[in-house]
N, C-alpha and C positions, 0 to 999 in steps of 0.2 A: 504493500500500500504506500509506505515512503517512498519507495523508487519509482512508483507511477508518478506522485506527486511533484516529487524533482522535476520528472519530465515535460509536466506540464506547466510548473513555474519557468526551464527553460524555455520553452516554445512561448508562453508568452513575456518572456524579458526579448527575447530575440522579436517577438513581434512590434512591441513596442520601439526596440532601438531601431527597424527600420522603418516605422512610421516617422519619428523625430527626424531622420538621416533623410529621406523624400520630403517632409513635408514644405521645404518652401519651392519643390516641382509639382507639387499636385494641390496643394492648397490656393485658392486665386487672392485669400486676402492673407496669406504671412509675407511679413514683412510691414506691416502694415495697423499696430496696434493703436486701438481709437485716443488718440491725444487731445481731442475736443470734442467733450463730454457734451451732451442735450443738451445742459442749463447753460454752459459756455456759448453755444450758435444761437442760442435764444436770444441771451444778451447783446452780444454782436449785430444781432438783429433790429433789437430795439434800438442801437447805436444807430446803426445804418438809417432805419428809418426815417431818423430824424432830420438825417440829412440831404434825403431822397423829399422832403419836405409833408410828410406825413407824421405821424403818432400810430404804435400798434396798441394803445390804449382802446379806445374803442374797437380795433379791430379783434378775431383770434388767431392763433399760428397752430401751426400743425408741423411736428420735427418727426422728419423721417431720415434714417440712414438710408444711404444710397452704392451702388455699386455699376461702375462703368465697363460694364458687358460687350456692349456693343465697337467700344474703342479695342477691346483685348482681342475680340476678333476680329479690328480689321489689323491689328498687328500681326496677329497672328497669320492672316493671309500676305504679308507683304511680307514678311519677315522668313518665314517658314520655319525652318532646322536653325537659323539664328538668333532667334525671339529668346531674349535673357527669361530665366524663371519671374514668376509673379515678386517672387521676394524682391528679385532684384529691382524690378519696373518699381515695385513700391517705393523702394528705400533708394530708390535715384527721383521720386517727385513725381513720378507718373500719373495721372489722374486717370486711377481709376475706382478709387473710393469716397468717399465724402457722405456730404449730410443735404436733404432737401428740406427746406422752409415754405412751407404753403400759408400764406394769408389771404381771411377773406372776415366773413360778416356772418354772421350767425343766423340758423333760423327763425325764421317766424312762425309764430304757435301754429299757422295753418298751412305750413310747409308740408308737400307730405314725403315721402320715406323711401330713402334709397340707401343703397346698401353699400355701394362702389364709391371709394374716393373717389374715383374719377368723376363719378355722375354728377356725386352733389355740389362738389368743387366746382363745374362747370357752371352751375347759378351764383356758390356763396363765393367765389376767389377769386380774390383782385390781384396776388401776385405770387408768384411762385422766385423764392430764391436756392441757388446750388451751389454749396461750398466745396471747394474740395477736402486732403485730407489734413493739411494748414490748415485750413479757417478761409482760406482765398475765397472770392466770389467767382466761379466760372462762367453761372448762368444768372440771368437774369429776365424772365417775361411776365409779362402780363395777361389777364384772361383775357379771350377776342371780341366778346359782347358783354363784359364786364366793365365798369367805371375803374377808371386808371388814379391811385391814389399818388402816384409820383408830379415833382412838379420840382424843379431847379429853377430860378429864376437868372434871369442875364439877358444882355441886350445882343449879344454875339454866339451867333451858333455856334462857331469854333471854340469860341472861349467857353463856350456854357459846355462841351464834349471834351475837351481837355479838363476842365475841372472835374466832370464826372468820374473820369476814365483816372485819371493819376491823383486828385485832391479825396475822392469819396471813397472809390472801389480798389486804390494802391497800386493799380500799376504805373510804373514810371517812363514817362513816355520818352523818355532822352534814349531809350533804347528799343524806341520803334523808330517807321517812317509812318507817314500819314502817305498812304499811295492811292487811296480809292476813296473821293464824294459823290454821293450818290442827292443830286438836287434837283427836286421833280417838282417844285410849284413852288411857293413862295417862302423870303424870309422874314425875319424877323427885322435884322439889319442886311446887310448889303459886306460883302467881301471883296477886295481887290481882283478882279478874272471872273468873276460871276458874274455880272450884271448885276442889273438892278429891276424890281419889282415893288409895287405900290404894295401899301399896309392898311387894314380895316380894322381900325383899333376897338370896334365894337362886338368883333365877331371871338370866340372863346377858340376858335382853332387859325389860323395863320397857316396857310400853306401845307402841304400835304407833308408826309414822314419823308425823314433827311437820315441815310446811312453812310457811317464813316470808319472807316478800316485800314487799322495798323499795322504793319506787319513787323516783325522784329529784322534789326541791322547785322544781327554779326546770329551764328548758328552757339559762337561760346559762351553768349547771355543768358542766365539765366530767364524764368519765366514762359510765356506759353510764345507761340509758333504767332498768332495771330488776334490779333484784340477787334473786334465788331461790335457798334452800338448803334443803335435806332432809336430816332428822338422824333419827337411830335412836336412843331412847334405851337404855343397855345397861348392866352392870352385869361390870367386869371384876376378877375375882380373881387375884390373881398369890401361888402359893403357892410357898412356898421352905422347904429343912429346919427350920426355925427358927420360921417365923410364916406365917401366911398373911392378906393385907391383899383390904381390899374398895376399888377404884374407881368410883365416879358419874361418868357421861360418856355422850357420843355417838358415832356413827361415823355419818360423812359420807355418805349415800346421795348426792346428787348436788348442784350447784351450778353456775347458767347466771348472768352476767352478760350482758345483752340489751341491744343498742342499738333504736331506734324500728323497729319494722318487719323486726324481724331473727328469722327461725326457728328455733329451736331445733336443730334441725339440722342440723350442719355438712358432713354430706360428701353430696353429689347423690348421688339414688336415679340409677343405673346403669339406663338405660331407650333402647332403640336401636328405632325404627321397623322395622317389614317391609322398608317400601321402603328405607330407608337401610341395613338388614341385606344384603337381596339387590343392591345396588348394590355396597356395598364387595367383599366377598365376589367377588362375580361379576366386576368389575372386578381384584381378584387373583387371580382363577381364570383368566383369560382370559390375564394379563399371565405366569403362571405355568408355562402350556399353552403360549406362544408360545416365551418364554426358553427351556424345556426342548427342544422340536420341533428348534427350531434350531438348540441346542447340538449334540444329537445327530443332526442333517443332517449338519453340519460335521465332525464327528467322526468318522462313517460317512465321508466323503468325503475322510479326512484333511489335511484345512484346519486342524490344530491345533498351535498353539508350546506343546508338551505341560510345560513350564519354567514359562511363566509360567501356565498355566490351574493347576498347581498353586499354585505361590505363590498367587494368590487364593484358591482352597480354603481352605489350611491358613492363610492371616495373617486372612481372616475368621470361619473357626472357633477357632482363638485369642481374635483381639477378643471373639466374642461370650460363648465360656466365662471367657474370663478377664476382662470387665464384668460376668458374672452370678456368680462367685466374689467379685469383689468386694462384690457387692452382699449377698451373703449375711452378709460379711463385716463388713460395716456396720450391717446390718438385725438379718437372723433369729437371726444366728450364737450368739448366746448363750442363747437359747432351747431350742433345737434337739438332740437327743442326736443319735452319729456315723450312727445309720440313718438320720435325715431327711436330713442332711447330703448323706449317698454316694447317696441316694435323688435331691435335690436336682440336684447337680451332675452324677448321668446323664442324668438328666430334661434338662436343660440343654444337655451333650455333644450329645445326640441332634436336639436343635431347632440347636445352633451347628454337628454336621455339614449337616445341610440347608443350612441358610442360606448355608452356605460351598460344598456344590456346587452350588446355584443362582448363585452368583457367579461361582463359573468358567465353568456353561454360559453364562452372560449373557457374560462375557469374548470365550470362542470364536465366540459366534455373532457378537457385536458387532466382532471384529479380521474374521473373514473376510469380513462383508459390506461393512467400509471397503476391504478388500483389493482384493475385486473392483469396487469403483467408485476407488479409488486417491486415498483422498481424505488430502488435505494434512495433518490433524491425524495420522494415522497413522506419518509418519513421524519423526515430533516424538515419539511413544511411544515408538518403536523408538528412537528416541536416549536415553532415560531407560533403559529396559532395558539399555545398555550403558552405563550408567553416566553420561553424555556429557550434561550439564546447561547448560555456560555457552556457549549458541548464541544471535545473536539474535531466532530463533525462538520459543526458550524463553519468551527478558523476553515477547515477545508474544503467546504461550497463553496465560501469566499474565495481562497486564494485559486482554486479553479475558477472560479468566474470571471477572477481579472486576465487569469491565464489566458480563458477562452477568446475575452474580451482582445487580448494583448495579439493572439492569431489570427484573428479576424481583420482586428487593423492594417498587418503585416500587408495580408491575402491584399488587402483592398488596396492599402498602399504600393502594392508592386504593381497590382491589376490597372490600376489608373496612369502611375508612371511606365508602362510601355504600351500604354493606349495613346500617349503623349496628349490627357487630356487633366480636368480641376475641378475638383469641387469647391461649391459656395454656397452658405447657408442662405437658404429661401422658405422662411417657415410663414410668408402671408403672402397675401396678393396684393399687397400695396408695398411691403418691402421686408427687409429681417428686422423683428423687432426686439431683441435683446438688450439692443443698446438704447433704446428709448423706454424700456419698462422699470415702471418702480414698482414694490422693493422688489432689486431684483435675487434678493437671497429668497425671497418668495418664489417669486413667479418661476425662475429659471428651475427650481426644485418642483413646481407641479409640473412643467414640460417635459422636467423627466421622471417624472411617478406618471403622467401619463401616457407616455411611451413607452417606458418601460414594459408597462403590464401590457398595453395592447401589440406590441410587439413579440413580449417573451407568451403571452398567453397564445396567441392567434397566431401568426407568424411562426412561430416555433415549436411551442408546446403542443396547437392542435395537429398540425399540418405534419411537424414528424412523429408523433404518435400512431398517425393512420399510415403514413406512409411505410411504417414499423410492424404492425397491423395487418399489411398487403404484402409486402416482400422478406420472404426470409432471407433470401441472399443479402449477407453483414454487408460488401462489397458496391454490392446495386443501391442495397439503401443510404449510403453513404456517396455514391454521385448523385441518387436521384435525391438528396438534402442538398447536397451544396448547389445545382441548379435548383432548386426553390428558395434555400435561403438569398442566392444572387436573385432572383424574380422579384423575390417578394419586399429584402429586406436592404440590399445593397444594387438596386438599380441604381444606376447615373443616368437621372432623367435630364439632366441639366448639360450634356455633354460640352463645351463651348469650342 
């Protein structure tokens, strides 16, 4: 029993050290740890604001981490077999991480209920800002049918875009050229080489939008590749009992800081193959159909410790509503009037009961089919359910579990390093939110109690039970597990 166990604390110390030794070839964000924290771009934010000629006092913000996907692979298509690891691109400035700032205006009690940032954001946000992983500003726009809360005042377009560009958002323009004016109706003032155009100081818009583009002087300058901003010119009145004044200025339509080769685009167009559609799908319809049958075989059959099949119920549908409150919590929540809200969190209820009786049928099917084959790890459960931990049994589930844990990595780690491809955490549809959640000694501890059990119950516990069940050949059953645990449990759905 000792010399197995050596074996398998070997295997996983070896699996480990070559996960560390790969990880910043397979990983897309090493290299790269978060040095500006939510509350830090919030602030920065409010700074900005101020100076973009707004207040986000009245307004709300929405901080999101972000990841620049679509820049990596178009490196990776120019670059090929030369493209430095992730680490490297990070820890040379590369943008391909950062943080997104969404501001807008809050519902009205009669708003009604959408689900997708994207949707609601299109009525309530007035501007979307993109830091990189300094603190830099890369992106800057505004919504398209939305009211523009920016406004710089100045009597000179040039002057009023050099102040933007090197006085607000920090870049230094001694180390661009100005190569491209883009001037399509009128100004404000009048420039040497431009002509001249009459002004209707009554009207709030001046001439159509004015784009202006930097390009950087020398390739050894720090900074990005190319600086682009789009100004409106406007004319703002601010009347008061007493007087009413006239302001000359612009509002910011949009602003990209580009590094060589880098798209405009930050967030990948959301695009899933037939076949990778009907594979996932199919493969959780299958995995879905089994856990269920089963549970309720056993159930029918009275094979059930009806105790604990509830506890997993109710501690996974907890986890899940109470990580998706928080997340509202962090995210939407100030957005949001109390309908979206109770809309939200039913909405929610409803996916966290499922997923919580899907846990318990995986539990049941999973204890009776150890029962009936009487396998060792079961009664090392049953010791934990009464309470009864310091066995030396215990220390040895454990230190196999990280073993197993520590082979797995390895497997996955070599599997990805000569696939020559990376993984990157994507646990929402609107972005990874780890780093936006508080507390996160909470929340990050129920993402993984609730992965864990749905993973080790359903995924592992049912699936090779039966598969054990079905084939006696030790040989067979052991390829036909590692082709399901890769299906089920270490796809790379993300390939980039």
């Amino acid at each position: 029993m000792g010399q197995r166990l050596s074996y398998w604390i070997f295997l996983g110390v070896i699996g480990f050290a070559v996960f560390f030794v790969l990880h910043s070839f397979i990983a897309f964000n090493a290299g790269a740890p978060i040095e500006q924290s939510k509350s830090t771009i919030e602030h920065k934010t409010a700074e900005l604001s101020q100076r973009l000629g707004f207040s986000i006092d009245s307004l709300q913000i929405m901080t999101e981490r972000t990841q620049h996907l679509n820049y990596y692979k178009m490196l990776q298509d120019s670059a090929k077999e030369d493209l430095p690891s992730p680490a490297e691109l990070n820890k040379n400035g590369v943008h391909l991480t950062g943080w997104k700032v969404s501001i807008g205006t809050a519902q009205d009690e009669d708003d009604g209920f959408s689900h997708e940032a994207n949707n609601f954001m299109s009525e309530l946000g007035r501007l979307d800002i993109r830091y990189d992983q300094e603190g830099n500003v890369r992106r800057l726009s505004k919504y398209t049918d939305n009211p523009n809360p920016t406004f710089v005042p100045g009597d000179s377009l040039f002057s009023i875009a050099n102040r933007i560009v090197q006085d607000i958002l920090g870049y230094n323009l001694q180390n661009y050229q100005l190569d491209y004016v883009d001037i399509r109706d009128t100004l404000l003032t009048t420039e040497p080489g431009f002509g001249q155009q009459s002004m209707e100081l009554s009207d709030s818009r001046v001439g159509n939008n004015m784009v202006f583009r930097w390009n950087k002087k020398g390739v050894d300058i720090s900074g990005p590749q190319e600086l682009s901003l789009e100004v409106r010119p406007i004319i703002r009145e601010n009347n008061t009992p007493n007087m009413a004044s006239i302001q000359y200025g612009v509002s910011i339509e949009s602003f990209k800081a580009l590094d060589k080769l880098e798209p405009e685009q930050i967030d990948p167009v959301q695009s899933i193959s037939y076949v990778d559609l009907a594979t996932t799908f199919g493969s959780l319809a299958i995995l879905a159909i089994l856990v269920v049958f089963l549970g309720i075989k056993y159930i029918n059959k009275g094979q059930v410790e009806w105790r604990r099949a509830i506890f997993m119920l109710v501690s996974v549908l907890l986890g899940v509503l109470g990580w998706r409150v928080f997340y509202l919590i962090n995210t939407m929540n100030d957005f949001w009037n109390q309908t979206s809200e109770a809309l939200f969190i039913l909405n929610n209820l409803i996916v966290a009961a499922i997923l919580g009786l899907y846990a318990a049928l995986a539990y049941i099917g999973w204890e009776a089919m150890a029962r009936s084959r009487d396998e060792e790890q079961l009664h090392l459960i049953d010791t934990f359910w009464r309470k009864r931990f310091f066995f030396r049994e215990t220390g040895e589930g454990l230190l196999r579990g990280y073993a197993l844990g520590g082979g797995l990595l390895g497997i996955l780690s070599v599997s990805l390093f000569l696939l020559g491809t990376q993984y990157y955490q994507a646990d929402s549809q609107n972005s990874f939110t780890e780093a936006i959640m508080q507390p996160k000694l909470l929340t990050i501890n129920m993402a993984i109690w609730i992965n864990v059990w749905l993973v080790s119950l359903g995924h592992v516990g049912v699936t090779s039970g039966f598969l054990q069940s079905k084939i006696n050949n030790r040989w067979l059953f052991y390829g036909a597990g590692m082709l399901l645990a890769w299906n089920s449990f270490f796809r790379i759905r993300h390939s980039i």
